[in-house]
RODO-2510 file (C-alpha; in nm, 4 decimals, decimal comma):
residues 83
     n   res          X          Y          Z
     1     x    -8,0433   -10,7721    16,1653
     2     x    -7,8884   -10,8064    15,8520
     3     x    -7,6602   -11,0786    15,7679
     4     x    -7,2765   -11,0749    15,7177
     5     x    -7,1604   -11,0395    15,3475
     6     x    -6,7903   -11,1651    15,2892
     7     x    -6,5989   -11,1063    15,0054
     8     x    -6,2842   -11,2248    15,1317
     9     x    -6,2387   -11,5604    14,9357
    10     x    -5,9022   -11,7074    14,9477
    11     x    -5,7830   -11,4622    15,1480
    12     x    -6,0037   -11,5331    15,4887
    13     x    -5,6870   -11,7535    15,5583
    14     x    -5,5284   -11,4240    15,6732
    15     x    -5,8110   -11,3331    15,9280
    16     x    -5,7785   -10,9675    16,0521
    17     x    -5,3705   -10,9315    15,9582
    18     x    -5,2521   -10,7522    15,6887
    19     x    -5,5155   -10,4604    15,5806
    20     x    -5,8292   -10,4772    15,4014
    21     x    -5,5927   -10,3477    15,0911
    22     x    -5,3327   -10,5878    15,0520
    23     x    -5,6071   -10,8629    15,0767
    24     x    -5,7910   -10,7204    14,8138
    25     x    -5,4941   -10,6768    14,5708
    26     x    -5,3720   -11,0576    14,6857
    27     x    -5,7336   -11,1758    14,5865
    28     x    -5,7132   -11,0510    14,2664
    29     x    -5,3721   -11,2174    14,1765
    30     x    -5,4935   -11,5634    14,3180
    31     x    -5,8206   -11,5190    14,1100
    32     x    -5,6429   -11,4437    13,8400
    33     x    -5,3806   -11,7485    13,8749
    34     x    -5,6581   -12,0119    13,9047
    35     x    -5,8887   -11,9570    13,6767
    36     x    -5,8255   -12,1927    13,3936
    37     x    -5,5645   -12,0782    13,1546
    38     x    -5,5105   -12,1608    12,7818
    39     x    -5,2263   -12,3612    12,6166
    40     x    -5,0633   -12,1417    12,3237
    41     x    -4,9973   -12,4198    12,1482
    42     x    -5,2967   -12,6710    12,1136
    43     x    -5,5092   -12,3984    12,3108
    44     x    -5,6693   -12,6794    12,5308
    45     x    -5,7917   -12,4685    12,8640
    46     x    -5,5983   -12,7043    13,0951
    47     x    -5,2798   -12,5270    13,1729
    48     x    -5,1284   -12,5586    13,5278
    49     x    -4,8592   -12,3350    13,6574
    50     x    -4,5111   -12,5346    13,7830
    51     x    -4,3138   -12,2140    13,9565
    52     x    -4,2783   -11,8422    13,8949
    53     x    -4,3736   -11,8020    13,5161
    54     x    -4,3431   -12,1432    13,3768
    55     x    -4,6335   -12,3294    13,2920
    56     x    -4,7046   -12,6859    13,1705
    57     x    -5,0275   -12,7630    12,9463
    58     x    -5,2072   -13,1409    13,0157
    59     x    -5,2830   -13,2131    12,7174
    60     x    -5,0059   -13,2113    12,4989
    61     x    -4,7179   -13,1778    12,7729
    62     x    -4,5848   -12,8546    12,6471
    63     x    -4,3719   -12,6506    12,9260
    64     x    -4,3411   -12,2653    12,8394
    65     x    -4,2900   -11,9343    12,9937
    66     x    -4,4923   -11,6663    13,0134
    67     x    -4,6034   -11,4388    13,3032
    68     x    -4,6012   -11,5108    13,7130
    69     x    -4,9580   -11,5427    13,7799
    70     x    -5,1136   -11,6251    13,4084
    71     x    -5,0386   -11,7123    13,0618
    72     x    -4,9806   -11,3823    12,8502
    73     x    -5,0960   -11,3969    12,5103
    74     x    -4,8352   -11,4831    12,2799
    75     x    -4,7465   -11,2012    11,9688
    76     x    -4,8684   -11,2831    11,6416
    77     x    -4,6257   -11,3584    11,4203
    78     x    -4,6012   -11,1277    11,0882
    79     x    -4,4696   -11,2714    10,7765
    80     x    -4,2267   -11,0469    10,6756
    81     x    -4,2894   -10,8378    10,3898
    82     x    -3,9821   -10,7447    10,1367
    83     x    -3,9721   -10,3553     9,9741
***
């Protein structure tokens, strides 16, 4: 007999609630939210998330918004050019 293959992760905590669909698409976000992140500022890889969209780096202590469930990449800024 073959043996069980689980690819449930963090979301095992459930158990047999919720659908096998919601689980996947909550497994994705908390993948997603703890994977390391990178600092925009001194892009050191250690950035943890406070609440909803704001974020805190360890290194140099910066505290910055940016998306719920991981840092977005910041626009590049463009010198502006004069015509």
């Amino acid at each position: 007999m073959a043996g069980k293959k689980t690819k449930h992760g963090s979301t095992k905590r459930f158990g047999p609630r919720y659908g096998r669909t919601l689980k996947n698409k909550i497994g994705k976000i908390e993948q997603q939210q703890k994977r390391p992140q990178r600092c925009p500022q001194c892009r050191y890889q250690q950035v943890s998330r406070e609440s909803k969209g704001i974020w805190t780096c360890k290194k140099c202590g910066a505290k910055f918004t940016s998306k719920a469930y991981s840092v977005a990449k910041m626009p590049s800024l463009k010198p502006e050019t004069k015509e």
